[in-house]
N, C-alpha and C positions, 0 to 999 in steps of 0.2 A: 485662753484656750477653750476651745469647745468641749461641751460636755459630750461623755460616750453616751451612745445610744445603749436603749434599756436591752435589746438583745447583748450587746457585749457587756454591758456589765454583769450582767449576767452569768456570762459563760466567764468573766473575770473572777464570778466570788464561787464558780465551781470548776478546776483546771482539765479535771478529769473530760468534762461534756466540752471544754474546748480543745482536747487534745484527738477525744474523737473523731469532734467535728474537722479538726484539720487533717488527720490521718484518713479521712471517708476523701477529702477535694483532694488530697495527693493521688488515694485510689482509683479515684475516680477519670482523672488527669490520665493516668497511665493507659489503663484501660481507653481510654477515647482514641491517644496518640497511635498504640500499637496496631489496632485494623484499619485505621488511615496510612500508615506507613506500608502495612502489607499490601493493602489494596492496590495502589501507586505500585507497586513491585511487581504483583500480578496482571494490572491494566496498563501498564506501560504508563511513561510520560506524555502527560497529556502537552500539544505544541500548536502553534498555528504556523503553516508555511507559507512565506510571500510569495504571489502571483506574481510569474517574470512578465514583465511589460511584453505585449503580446506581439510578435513580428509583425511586419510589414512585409506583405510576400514579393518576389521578383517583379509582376505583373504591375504592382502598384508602385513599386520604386521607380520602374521603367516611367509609368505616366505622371510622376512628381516630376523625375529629371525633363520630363519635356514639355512643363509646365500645365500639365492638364489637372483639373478640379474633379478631384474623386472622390466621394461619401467615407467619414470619417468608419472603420470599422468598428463592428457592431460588439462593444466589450459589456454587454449587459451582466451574460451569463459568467464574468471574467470577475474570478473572487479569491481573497485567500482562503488555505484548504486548512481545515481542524484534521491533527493525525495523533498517532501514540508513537511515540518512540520508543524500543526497545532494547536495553544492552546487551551486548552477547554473555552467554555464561556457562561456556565450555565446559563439559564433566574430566573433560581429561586434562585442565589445568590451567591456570591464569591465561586469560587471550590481552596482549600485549596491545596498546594505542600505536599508531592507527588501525583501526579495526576496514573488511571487509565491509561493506551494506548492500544491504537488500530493501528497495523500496515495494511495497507490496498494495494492489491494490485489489479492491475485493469486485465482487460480482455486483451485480445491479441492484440487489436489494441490501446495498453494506454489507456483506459478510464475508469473511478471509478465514478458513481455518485455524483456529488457536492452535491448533495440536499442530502444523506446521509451523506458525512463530515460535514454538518452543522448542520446536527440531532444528528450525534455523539459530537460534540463538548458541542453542549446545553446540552445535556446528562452530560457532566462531564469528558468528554474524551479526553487526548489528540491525534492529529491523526499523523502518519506518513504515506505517502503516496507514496510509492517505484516507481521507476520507470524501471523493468528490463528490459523493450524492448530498451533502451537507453541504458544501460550498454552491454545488445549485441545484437546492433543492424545489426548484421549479420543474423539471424535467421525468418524466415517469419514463426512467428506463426500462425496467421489464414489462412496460406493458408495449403496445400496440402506437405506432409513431402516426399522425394525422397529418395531411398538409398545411391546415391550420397551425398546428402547434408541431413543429418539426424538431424532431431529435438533434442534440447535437452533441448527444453523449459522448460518442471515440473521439472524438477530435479535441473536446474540452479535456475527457480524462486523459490525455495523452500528454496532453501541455500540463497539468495537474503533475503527470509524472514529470518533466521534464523541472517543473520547477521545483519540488521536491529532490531530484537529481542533485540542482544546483544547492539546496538548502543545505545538503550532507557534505557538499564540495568545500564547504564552506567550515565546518565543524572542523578543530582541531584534533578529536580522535579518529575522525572519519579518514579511511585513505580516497581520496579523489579518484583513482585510477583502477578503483575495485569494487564500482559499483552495479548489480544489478537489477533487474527490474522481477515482477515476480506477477504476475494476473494469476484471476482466478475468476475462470467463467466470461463475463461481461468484462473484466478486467484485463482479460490477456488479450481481447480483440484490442482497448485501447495499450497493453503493453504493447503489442504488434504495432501500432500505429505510433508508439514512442518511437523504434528504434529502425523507421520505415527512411528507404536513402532519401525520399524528396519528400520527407514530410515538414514537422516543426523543425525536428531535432538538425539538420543542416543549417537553423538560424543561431544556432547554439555554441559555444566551446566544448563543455562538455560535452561526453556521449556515456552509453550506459557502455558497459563491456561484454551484458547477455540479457537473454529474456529465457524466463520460464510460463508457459504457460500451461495452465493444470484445468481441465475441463476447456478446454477455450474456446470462446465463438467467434469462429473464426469469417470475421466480417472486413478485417481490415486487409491491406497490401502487406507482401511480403517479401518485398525487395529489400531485404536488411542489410546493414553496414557492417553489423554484429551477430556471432551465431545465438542459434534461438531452438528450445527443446519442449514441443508442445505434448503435451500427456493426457490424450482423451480415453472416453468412455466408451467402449462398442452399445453398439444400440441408445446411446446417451439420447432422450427424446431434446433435449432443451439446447444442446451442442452438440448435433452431427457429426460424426469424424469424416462422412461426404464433404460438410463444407471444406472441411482444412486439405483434404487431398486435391479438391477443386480448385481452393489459393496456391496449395502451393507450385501443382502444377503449372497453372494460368502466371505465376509471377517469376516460371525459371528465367532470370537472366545470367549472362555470361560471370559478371561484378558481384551475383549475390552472393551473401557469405551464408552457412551450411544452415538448414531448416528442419531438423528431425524432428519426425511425428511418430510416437509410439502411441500402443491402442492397449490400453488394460482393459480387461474383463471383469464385472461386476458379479459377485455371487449373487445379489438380491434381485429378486423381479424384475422385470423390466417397467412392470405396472406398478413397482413400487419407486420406480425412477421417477416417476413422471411428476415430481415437485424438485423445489429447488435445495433443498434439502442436501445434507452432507451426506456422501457415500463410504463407506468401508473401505473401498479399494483407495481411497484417494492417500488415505497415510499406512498406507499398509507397509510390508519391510519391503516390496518390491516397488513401489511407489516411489516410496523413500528412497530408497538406492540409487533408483536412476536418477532421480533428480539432483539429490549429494554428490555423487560423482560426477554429474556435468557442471557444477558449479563449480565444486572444486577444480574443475580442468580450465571452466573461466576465470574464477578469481583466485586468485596467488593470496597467502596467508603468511 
């Protein structure tokens, strides 16, 4: 047998300094686990969501079937998305599996209100929270698009959401049939674009059940399959509520399903809007309301 080493003998011919010493690494152990555990509770579960294999549009099916050679598409910017997952945790009482979800994407510089995932969670909802500017982080969405280096922001984060859609469909506490989408800012043009009749989402089974968009720049089509409840800023400098009346207008069709645009008022500045920064009015009790109640009119609990 090997001899002990001269620290433990040591602490063998005095029990006291080894009893210490074990009662300090049990301490110590504890304390390490417990703000790792919190933290995962407050930061949600961290996840990677698989990219669904990217469609092949009608245009290009049509010239396969008729044997014509066409440039493989371009899946560069095509990546799995890093997100946090969130469980719901209702104050007013156990929320039962399958849960509602809400997939949530944030504005262009990654940001999504915390104080909404924690309103949505109390609500009954589980939250996923995508992260596409990660998955390609080649692309400078808020800034200024070049010919050279051309945006392909809505359209990637759209399929971002879609595949995430599908990730939740997939989960056994998720209900399949109760899922929403959620933008925020640069986020709600590509929810709009999620849940757009002739976009990706037509290559899909899935489909969302709603969209909310909250600040939203409103750049995408709005011929939806699914009703949709956008909540802008009056005077907002960075999302116009011009744009959105200008979509919705330009996209009435007969087939679309309802598109309400509500305009809150900001108490602060106007000149203190002009970053991208979070606003007061955006979780305020009348914010909140509106938004609570049209979800809960979309998703069943």
């Amino acid at each position: 047998m090997a001899c002990a080493s001269k620290p433990f003998r040591a602490f063998r011919r005095n029990p006291i300094a080894l009893f210490a010493m074990t009662l300090s690494v049990v301490i110590a152990a504890t304390f390490v686990r417990t703000p790792a555990k919190a933290q995962t509770s407050a930061s949600g579960q961290s996840i990677t969501v698989p990219s669904l294999p990217y469609p092949k549009s009608g245009l290009r099916q049509r010239l396969i079937a008729d044997g014509k050679s066409i440039p493989d598409v371009d899946e560069s910017l095509q990546a799995d998305i890093p997100a946090l997952y969130f469980e719901p945790n209702a104050d007013n009482g156990t929320v039962n599996a399958p849960y509602p979800a809400v997939v949530a994407l944030p504005d262009c510089d990654n940001h999504f209100p915390k104080a909404w995932i924690s309103t949505l969670q109390k609500s009954g909802y589980a939250v996923l929270l995508i992260s596409p500017p990660n998955a390609h982080p080649t692309q400078d969405y808020c800034g200024g698009g070049h010919l050279q280096t051309p945006k392909h922001g809505l359209s990637y984060w759209a399929f971002d959401a879609i595949s995430a859609l599908y990730y939740l469909s997939e989960q056994k506490v998720i209900d399949p049939e109760n899922i929403a989408v959620f933008g925020y800012g640069y986020g709600a043009g590509a929810g709009q674009l999620a849940i757009y009749r002739d976009g990706h989402a037509k290559h899909y089974q899935h489909r969302f059940n709603a969209l909310v968009g909250l600040r939203p720049q409103c750049m995408s089509e709005m011929d939806n399959f699914v009703p949709s409840l956008l909540v802008g800023v009056k005077n907002d400098p960075f999302n116009p509520p011009a744009w959105c009346h200008w979509r919705i207008d330009r996209d009435l069709k007969p087939n679309r399903q309802d598109v309400t645009f509500k305009t809150v008022e900001s108490s602060e500045k106007v000149e203190d809007q002009t970053t991208r920064r979070q606003l007061s009015v955006e979780t305020n009790v009348e914010t909140v309301t509106l938004i609570s109640d049209f979800l809960s009119r979309a998703l069943s609990k």
